[in-house]
C-alpha positions as CSV (number, residue, x, y, z in Angstrom):
1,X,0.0,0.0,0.0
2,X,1.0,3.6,-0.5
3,X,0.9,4.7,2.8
4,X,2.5,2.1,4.0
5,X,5.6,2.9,1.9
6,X,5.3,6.6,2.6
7,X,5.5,5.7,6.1
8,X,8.3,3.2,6.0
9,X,10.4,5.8,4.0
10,X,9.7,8.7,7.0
11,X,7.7,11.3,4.7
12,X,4.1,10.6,6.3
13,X,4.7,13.5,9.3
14,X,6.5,16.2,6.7
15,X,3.3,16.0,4.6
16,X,-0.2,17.6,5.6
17,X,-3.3,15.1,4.0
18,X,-6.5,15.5,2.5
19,X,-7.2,11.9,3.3
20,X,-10.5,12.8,5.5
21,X,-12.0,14.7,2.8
22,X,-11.3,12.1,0.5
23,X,-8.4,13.6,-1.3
24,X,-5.8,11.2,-1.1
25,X,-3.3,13.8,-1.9
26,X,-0.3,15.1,0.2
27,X,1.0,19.3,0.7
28,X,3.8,20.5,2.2
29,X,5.3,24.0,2.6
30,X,8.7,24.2,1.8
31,X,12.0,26.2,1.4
32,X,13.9,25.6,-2.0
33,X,16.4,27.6,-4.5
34,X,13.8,26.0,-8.1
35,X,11.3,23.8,-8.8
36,X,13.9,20.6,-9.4
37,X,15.1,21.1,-5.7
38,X,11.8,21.4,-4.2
39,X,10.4,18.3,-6.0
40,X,13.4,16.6,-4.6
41,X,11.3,16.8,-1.5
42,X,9.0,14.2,-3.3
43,X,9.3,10.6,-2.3
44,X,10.6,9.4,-5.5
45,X,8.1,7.0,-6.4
46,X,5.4,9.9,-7.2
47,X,8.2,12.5,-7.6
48,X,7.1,12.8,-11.4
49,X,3.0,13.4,-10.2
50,X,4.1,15.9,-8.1
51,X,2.9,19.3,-8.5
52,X,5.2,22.2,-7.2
53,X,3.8,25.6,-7.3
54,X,5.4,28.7,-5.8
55,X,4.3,30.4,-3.0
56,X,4.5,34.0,-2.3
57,X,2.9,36.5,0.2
58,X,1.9,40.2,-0.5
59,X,1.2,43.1,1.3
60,X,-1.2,46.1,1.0
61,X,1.6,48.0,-0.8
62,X,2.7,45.5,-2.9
63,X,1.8,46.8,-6.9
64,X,1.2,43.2,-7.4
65,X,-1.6,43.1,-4.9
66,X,-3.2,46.0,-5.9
67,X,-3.6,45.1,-9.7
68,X,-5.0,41.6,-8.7
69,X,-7.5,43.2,-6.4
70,X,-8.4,45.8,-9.6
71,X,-9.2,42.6,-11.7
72,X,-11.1,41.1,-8.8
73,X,-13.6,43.9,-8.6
74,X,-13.4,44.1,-12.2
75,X,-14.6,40.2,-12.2
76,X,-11.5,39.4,-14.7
């Protein structure tokens, strides 16, 4: 079984899990320099499945912020 492999292989407590909701998917927050080293993070078996999507966090004077919040009211 998946899990059980996960588990053997010490990933199961670095992961957060949708299991209860019935997504049998796994998310973790994590520190990298690009995408390769992050995926790295992956147990190897599903590395190539994996999804890795950059985070970022803005603040009310961020430009950014402000032209996402224009195309929100705009509904774009």
């Amino acid at each position: 079984m998946l899990i059980d492999q996960i588990y053997a292989m010490g990933y199961l407590y670095h992961f957060d899990w949708g299991c209860p909701d019935g997504v049998h998917s796994g998310w973790a927050i994590i520190e990298a320099e690009d995408e390769a080293q992050a995926r790295l993070a992956v147990p190897s078996f599903v590395r190539s499945k994996a999804r890795v999507v950059r985070l970022t966090k803005y603040n009310g004077e961020s430009k950014v912020f402000h032209k996402m919040d224009e195309k929100l009211v705009q509904g774009k």
